[in-house]
N, C-alpha and C positions, 0 to 999 in steps of 0.2 A: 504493500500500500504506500501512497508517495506519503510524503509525510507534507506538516503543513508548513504553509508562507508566513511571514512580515513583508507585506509589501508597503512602499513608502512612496505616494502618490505628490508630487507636486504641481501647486496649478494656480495661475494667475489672477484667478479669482475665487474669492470663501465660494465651497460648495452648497451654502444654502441659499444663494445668490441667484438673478435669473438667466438660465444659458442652455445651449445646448453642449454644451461642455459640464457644468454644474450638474444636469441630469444625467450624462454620461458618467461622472463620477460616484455620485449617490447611487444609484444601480449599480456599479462596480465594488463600488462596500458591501450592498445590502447580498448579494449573490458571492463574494468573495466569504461574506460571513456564514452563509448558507453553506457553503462548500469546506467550510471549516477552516479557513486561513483568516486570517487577521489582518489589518490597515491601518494604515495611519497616514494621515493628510496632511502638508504643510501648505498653507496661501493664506494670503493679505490677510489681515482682522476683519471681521466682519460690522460693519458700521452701521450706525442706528438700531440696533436691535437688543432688546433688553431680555430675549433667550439666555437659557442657562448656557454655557458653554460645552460646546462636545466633547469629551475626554479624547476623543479622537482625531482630533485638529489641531495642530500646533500655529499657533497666527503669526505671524513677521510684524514687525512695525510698519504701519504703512500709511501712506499722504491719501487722501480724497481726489476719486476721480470725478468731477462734477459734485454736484448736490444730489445725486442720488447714493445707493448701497454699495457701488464699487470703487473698490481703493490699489492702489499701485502699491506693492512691495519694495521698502528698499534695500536693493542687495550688496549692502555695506559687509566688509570682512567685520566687524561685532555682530550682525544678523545673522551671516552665516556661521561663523562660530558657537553662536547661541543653539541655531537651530541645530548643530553638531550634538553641543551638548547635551540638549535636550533629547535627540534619539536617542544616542546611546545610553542616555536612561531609561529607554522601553526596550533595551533588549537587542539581541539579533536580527539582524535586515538581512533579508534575502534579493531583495530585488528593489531597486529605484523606478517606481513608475512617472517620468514624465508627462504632464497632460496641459503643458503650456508651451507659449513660442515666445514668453517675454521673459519678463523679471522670474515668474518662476520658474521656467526652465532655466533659465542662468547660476540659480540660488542651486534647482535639483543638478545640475551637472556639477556644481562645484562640489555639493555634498558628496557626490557620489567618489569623486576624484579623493576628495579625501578620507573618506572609509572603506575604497577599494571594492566597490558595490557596482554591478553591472545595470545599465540604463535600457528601457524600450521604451521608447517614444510615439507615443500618439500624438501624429498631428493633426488640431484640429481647428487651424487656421489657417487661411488663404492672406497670410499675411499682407501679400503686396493689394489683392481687391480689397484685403480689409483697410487696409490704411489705406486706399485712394476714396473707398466710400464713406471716410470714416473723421479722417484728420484734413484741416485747412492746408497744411504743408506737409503733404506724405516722404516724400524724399527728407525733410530733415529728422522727420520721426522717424524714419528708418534708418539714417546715419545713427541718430541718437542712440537707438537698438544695439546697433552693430558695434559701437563704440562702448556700451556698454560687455557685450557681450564678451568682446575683446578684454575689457580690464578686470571681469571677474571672471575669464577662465582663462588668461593667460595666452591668446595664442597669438603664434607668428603671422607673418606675411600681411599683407597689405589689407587695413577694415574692407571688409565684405560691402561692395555697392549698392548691391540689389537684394531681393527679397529671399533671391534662391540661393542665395552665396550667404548667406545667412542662415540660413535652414540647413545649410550643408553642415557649417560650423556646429549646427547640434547634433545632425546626425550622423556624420562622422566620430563620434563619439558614444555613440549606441551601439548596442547590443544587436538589437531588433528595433525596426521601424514600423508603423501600424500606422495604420490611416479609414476612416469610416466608411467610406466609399472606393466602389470602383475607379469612379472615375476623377477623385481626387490622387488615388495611389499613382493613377497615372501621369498625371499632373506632375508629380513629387519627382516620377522617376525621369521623362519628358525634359525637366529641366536638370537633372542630374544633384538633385536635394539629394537621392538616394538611389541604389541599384536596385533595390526592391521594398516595397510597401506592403506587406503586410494586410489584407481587408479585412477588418473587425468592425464592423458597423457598431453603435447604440442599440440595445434591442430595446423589449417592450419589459417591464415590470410581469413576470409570469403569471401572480394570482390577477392581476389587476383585468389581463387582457386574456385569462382561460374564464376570469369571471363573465367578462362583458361579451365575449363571443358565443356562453350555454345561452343568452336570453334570446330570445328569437329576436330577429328581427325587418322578417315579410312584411308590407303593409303596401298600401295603392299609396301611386305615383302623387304627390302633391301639385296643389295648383302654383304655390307658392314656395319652392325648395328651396330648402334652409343651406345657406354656404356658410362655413366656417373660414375665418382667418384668422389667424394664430401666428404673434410673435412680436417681437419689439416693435415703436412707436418709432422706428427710426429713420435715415433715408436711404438705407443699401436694402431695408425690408421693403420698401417700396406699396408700404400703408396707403399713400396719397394717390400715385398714380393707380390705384387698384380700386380708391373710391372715384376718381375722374372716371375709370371705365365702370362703373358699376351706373351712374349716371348718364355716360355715353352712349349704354349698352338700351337703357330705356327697359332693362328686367325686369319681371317682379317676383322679389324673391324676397326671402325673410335672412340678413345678412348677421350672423354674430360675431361681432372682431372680438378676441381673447388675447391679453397683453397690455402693455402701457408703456410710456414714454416719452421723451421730449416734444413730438411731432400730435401730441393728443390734443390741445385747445383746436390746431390746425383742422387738425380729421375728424374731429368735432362741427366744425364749422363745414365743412364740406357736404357730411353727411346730412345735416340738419335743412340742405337745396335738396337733396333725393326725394324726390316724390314716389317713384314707383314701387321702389323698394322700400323694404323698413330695414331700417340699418340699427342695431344695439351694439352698443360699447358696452362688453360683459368682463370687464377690468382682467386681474390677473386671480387665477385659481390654481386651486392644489391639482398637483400632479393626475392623482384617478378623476375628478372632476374634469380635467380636459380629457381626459382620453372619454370619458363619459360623452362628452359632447362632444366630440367627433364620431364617437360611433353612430349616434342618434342624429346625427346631422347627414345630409342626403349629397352634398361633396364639402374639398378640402378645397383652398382655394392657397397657392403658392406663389408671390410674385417676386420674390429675388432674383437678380441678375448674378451668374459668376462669381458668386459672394459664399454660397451656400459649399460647403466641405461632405454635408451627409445630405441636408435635407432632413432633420430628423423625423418631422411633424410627418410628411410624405411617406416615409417607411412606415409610419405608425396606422394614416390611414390606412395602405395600404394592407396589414395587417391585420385589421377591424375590420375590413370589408369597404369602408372610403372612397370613393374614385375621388382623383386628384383634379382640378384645373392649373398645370402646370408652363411655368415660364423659364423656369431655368432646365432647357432640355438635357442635361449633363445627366440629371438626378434621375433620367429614366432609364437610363444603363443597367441599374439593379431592379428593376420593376417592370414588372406585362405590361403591355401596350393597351390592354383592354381595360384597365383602371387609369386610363388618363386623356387628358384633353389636352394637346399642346398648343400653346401660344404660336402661331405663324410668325409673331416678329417679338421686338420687344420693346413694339408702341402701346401707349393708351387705347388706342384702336385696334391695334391686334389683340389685345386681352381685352377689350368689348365685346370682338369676333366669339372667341372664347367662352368667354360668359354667358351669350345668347345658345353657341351651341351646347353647351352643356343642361341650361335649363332645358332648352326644349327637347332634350334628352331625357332628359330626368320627368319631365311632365308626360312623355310616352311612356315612360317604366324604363329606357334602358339605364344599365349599369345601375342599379338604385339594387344594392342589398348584395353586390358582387361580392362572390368569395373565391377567388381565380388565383389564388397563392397561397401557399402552407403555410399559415401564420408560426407555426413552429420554429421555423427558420430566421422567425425575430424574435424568438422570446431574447430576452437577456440571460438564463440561465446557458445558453446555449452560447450566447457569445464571452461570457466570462469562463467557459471551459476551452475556449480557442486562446483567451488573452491566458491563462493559466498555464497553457502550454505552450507561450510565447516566453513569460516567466522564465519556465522551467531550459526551454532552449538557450535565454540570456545567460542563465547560471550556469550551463553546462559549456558555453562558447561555440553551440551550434547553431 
C-alpha cells in the first residue's frame, strides 16, 4: 500500500478567496484528505474576514490588492525564512505543490530549493492574456514579475522578457508540469514554457455532482430559458459585452448573472434598458448552490476571450448535463460538440447570433437535459488520483 503524503501547496491567493484556482485548491485538500494524505497551504492573508483561521494555511504578510479580499505576498528572505520555519514544524514534506505564477510560486520554488523538496506545477494562468486584460501597463508588470523572480530565486542570464520566458524560469525547475486543459498544455508546450504538460483538469466536488445528477431532471422546453452567467464583474470576463448582446439579440429569456465585481454598478445599468429579457444579478454563492443553478438552468453562457486556462464553469456544465453558449472556442477541445453553441466571431453580434440560436433551440427541446458525456470523468476524486501520481513521479524523478 503506498503510504501517505504532506503535500505543500503554494498559491497567490488565500484559498477561501474567489477563483478558479481557489476552487481548484479547496477540492485538492478536500479529496487529498479523502485519500488519506494530508496538506498544507501557504498564500497571502486572507483580508476582511473575521473566520476562524485554518490550521491548515500558513498566511505570508501581504499588501492589498484593490479594496476588495485579494492581497499580494511579499516575498522578502524574513517571509521566506519564516515560512521555512514554520513547515518544518508540521513535519515531513513530501512534495511542493505549486499552484501560482506570481509571488507564490517565487516564495514555493524558493522553499522548495531550500528543503530539497521536489516541485509540480500547475499552471493556471495565461499570464501574458492575463496581464494584457488585466493591468494598465502589462509589459512593466511583467518586467516587475521577472525581476522579481530573478532576485528571489537567484538565476543567471538575462531577466526573462516575455510571459513564456518567464514560465520557463518556473518550470524549469519542476519536477512535473500540469496544466487544466488540453489546450492550455499546449499552449505551454507551443511556446517552449515546457516539453510536456501534464492534463489535470479541476473536477466537480463528487457528493455534490452524484447528488444533483440522481434528481431527474426531464421537463418541457421553456418559453423563456433560463441562461446562467457565472464569474467575475470584470473586463477579460466580458460581463458587458455579453449584456450588449443579450439586448442586441432582442431574447426572451430569464438571465441569472452569478458573481460580482468592479464592472457591477456598470452591468447594472445596462441590464436595467433590457426589456425582453429579465436579467437578475444573483451576487456570489456557495460552491453547491452554483452548481445547483446550473444544473437547473436550461444553458451556461461563457464569454471570455483567450483569457480562460480551463474554463472551469464549462466543464462543470458540461458534467451536469448544461449545454454551453461558448466564445472562447479553445475550451471545446475537451468537450462534444453537441453540448455547445459556438460564437462565429468574437463580436457583440456574433454572441447575439449565438444567443438567439441557442434559445430557439432550447424553446424546441433541443439539447435541454443532455447527458452526452461521463460525468465520471470530472469528478475530482478522479483527478486528484492523477495529480497523486504526479506527486509520486516528482519524488521518485520520473
Amino acid at each position: 500500500m503506498d503510504s501517505a503524503l504532506h503535500v505543500v501547496m503554494f498559491t497567490d491567493q488565500h484559498p477561501h478567496t474567489l477563483g478558479g484556482m481557489q476552487t481548484s485548491v479547496e477540492l485538492q485538500r478536500k479529496f487529498l484528505s479523502r485519500a488519506g494524505h494530508r496538506s498544507t497551504v501557504v498564500s497571502p492573508a486572507l483580508r476582511g474576514s473575521e473566520a476562524a483561521p485554518d490550521p491548515d494555511i500558513v498566511p505570508m504578510p501581504t499588501l492589498p490588492l484593490g479594496p476588495g479580499e485579494y492581497g499580494m505576498a511579499i516575498p522578502s528572505k524574513r517571509a521566506i525564512a519564516t515560512v521555512i520555519d514554520e513547515l518544518r514544524r508540521r513535519g515531513n514534506i513530501d512534495v511542493i505543490h505549486v499552484q501560482a505564477d506570481f509571488w507564490g510560486a517565487a516564495v514555493g520554488y524558493a522553499v522548495a530549493a531550500a528543503l530539497g523538496i521536489p516541485v509540480v506545477h500547475t499552471m493556471h494562468n495565461h499570464v501574458e492574456a492575463g496581464l494584457r486584460a488585466t493591468m494598465p501597463l502589462p509589459g512593466l508588470f511583467q518586467r516587475a514579475f521577472s525581476l522579481m523572480q530573478r532576485r528571489v530565486l537567484h538565476t543567471g542570464g538575462p531577466t526573462p522578457a516575455d510571459a513564456s520566458a518567464y514560465l520557463r524560469g518556473f518550470a524549469s525547475r519542476a519536477a512535473v508540469v500540469t496544466a487544466p486543459s488540453t489546450h492550455f498544455a499546449e499552449l505551454l508546450q507551443d511556446r517552449g514554457v515546457c516539453w510536456k504538460a501534464e492534463v489535470i483538469p479541476t473536477g466537480l466536488d463528487d457528493d455534490v455532482a452524484r447528488e444533483l445528477l440522481a434528481e431527474p431532471r426531464e421537463r418541457a422546453p421553456r418559453d423563456r430559458p433560463v441562461l446562467t452567467w457565472i464569474g467575475r464583474f470584470s473586463a477579460e470576463k466580458r460581463l458587458i459585452p455579453f449584456l450588449q448582446a443579450v439586448a442586441a439579440s432582442g431574447i426572451t429569456a430569464q438571465v441569472d448573472i452569478f458573481g460580482d465585481g468592479a464592472e457591477r454598478h456598470r452591468a447594472q445599468r445596462l441590464a436595467a434598458d433590457i426589456t425582453a429579457s429579465t436579467v437578475t444579478f444573483r451576487g456570489r454563492v456557495p460552491y453547491r448552490r452554483m452548481l445547483t443553478e446550473l444544473r437547473r438552468s436550461d444553458a451556461l453562457v461563457q464569454t471570455s476571450q483567450g483569457f480562460e486556462t480551463q474554463g472551469m464553469t464549462v466543464y462543470e456544465a458540461a458534467a451536469l448535463g448544461t449545454p454551453t453558449v461558448l466564445s472562447d472556442h479553445r475550451i471545446a477541445a475537451d468537450l462534444p460538440a453537441e453540448l455547445l453553441w459556438l460564437t462565429p466571431d468574437d463580436t457583440v453580434a456574433g454572441l447575439a447570433r449565438a444567443l438567439s440560436r441557442a434559445t430557439a433551440d432550447l424553446r424546441d427541446g433541443q439539447r435541454a437535459g443532455t447527458r452526452s458525456v461521463d460525468p465520471e470523468r470530472f469528478l475530482q476524486s478522479r483527478q486528484t488520483e492523477l495529480m497523486v501520481a504526479a506527486y509520486r513521479r516528482a519524488m521518485s524523478g520520473r
